[in-house]
C-alpha positions in Angstrom: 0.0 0.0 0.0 1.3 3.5 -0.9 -0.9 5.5 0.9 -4.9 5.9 2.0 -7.3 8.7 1.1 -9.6 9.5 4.5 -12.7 10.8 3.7 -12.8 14.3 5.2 -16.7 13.9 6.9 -17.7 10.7 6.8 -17.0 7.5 4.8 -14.3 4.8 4.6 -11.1 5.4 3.6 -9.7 4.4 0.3 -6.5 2.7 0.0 -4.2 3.4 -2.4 -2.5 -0.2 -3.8 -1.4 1.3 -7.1 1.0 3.9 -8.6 -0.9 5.1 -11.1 -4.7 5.3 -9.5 -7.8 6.9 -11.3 -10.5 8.7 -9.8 -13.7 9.2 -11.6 -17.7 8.2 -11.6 -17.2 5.4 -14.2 -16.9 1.8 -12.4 -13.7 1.5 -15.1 -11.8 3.7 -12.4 -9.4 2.5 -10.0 -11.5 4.5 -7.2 -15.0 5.5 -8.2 -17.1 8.3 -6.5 -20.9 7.8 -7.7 -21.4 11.6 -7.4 -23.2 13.5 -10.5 -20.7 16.5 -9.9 -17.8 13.8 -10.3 -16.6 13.1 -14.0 -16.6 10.4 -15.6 -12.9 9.6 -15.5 -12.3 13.3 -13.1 -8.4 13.0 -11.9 -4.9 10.0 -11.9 -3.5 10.2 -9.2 0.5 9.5 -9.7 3.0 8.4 -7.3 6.8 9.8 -8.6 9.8 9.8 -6.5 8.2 9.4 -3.2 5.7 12.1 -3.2 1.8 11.7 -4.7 0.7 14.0 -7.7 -3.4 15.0 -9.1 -3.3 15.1 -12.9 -6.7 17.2 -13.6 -8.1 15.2 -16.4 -10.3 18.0 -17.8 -12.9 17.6 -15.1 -15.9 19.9 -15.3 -16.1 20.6 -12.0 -11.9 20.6 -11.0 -9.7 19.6 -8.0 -8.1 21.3 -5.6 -5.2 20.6 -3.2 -6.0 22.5 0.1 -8.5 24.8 -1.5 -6.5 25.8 -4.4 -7.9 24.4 -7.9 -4.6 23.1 -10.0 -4.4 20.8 -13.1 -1.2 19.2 -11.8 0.4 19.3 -8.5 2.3 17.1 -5.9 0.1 16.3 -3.1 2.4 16.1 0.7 1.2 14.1 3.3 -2.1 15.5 5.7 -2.8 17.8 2.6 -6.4 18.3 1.5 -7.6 16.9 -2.1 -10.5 17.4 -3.3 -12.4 16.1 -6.4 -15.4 18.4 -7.0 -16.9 19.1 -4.0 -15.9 15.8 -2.5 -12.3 16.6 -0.1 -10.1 13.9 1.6 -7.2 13.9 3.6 -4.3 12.2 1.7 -2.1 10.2 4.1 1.1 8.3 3.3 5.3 8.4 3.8 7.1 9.4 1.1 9.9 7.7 2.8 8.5 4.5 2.2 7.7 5.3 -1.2 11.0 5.5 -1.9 11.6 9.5 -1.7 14.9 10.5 -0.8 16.6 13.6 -0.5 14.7 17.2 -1.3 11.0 16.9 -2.3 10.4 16.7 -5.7 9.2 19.6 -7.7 5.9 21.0 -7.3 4.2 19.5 -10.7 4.4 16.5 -12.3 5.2 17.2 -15.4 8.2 19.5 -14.0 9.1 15.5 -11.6 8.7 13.9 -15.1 11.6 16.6 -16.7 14.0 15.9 -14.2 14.1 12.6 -15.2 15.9 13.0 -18.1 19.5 14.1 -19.1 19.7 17.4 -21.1 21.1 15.4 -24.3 17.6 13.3 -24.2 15.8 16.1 -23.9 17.0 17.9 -26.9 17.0 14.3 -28.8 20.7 13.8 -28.9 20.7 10.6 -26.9 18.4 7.8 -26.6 16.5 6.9 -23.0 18.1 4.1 -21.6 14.9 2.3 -22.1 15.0 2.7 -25.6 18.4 1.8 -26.5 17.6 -1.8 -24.7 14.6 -2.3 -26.5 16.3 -1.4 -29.7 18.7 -4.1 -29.0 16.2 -6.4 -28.3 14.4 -5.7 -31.6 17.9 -6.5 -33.0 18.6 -9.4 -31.7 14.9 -11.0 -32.6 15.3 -9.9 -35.9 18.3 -12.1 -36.0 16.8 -14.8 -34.1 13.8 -14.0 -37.5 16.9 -14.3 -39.9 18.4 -17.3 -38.5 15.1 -19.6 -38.7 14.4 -18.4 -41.7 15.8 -19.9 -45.3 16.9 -16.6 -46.8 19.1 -18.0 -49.2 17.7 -20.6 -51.2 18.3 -20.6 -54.9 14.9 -21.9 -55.9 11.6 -20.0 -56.3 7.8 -21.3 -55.0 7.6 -23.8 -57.4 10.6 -25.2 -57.0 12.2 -24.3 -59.7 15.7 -22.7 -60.1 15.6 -18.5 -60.0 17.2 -17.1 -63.2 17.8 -14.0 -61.7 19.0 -14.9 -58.5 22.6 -15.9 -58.1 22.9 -17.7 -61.3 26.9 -17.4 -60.9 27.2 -19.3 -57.8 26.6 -22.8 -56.0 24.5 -23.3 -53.1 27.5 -23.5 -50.7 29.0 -20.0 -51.8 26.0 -18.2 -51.0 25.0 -20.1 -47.6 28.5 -19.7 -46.4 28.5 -15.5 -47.6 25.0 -15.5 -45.8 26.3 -17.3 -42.8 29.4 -14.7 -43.2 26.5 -11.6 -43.4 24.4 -13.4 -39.9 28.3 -13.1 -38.6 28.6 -9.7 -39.2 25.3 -8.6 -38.5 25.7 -10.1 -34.4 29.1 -8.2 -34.4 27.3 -4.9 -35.1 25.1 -5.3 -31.9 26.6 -3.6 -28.9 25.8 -4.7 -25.4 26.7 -2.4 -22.2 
């Protein structure tokens, strides 16, 4: 659990067993308030670095955090949200959450920035995530290559291709494929 929301009044509080939790009327939310001033899918709320955020999902009626209507903000512990008219007291240790050090910046989409380096922000380096993905790709594209018979000489019918490598035997070309597989697994890099 990585926090509870107390109903501020009277009702039972709400725990919070997710990261990424939303709040809205529809029964497709994580927690649903059957309210008619609620939206249908109203707020998310987002745990980053310790420290819970409200993302405003273009509510019609808003949030607030302790009386003051934002569209994204961090939410401290013993702060008041509220989603329309409906307020609870958000309780929870950013300690155990992970946070360390200073407390995060005041929106989420300012937390979000810091997460990057300067180079992948302008687009001159890859995220980390990406570049292992990307090698992943790689590698089951070879793992595609090497089950597949790229380099037969004979066409769907079975019958030899006139076009295609008329010059050589069958064990030139599978050995200057096997060569080309070679080279293509030298090319991948692994950290």
């Amino acid at each position: 659990m990585y926090g509870v929301l107390i109903p501020v009044g009277a009702g039972d509080p709400i725990m919070l067993e997710k990261r990424d939790v939303t709040v809205g009327r529809k029964d497709s939310c994580d927690v649903v308030i059957r309210f008619d001033n609620v939206s249908g899918r109203h707020c998310r709320l987002i745990l980053s670095a310790g420290y819970w955020y409200v993302i405003d999902l273009n509510s019609s009626n808003g949030v607030k955090v302790n009386d003051v209507r934002t569209k994204d903000r961090r939410i401290d512990p013993g702060d008041i949200l509220s989603v329309a008219k409906h307020a609870f007291t958000v309780q929870y240790d950013p300690a155990k959450n992970g946070a360390t050090g200073e407390k995060p910046p005041l929106m989420f989409q300012e937390a979000e920035i810091m997460t990057q380096s300067l180079l992948e922000k302008v687009g001159l380096q890859k995220p980390k995530q990406a570049d292992s993905n990307a090698k992943k790709e790689q590698l089951e594209k070879f793992a595609d290559w090497e089950s597949q018979d790229d380099f037969s000489l004979d066409n769907e019918n079975g019958e030899n291709n006139e076009n295609s490598f008329s010059t050589k035997d069958d064990s030139t070309i599978i050995a200057e494929g096997t060569q080309v597989k070679k080279n293509y697994f030298d090319q991948l890099k692994f950290d």
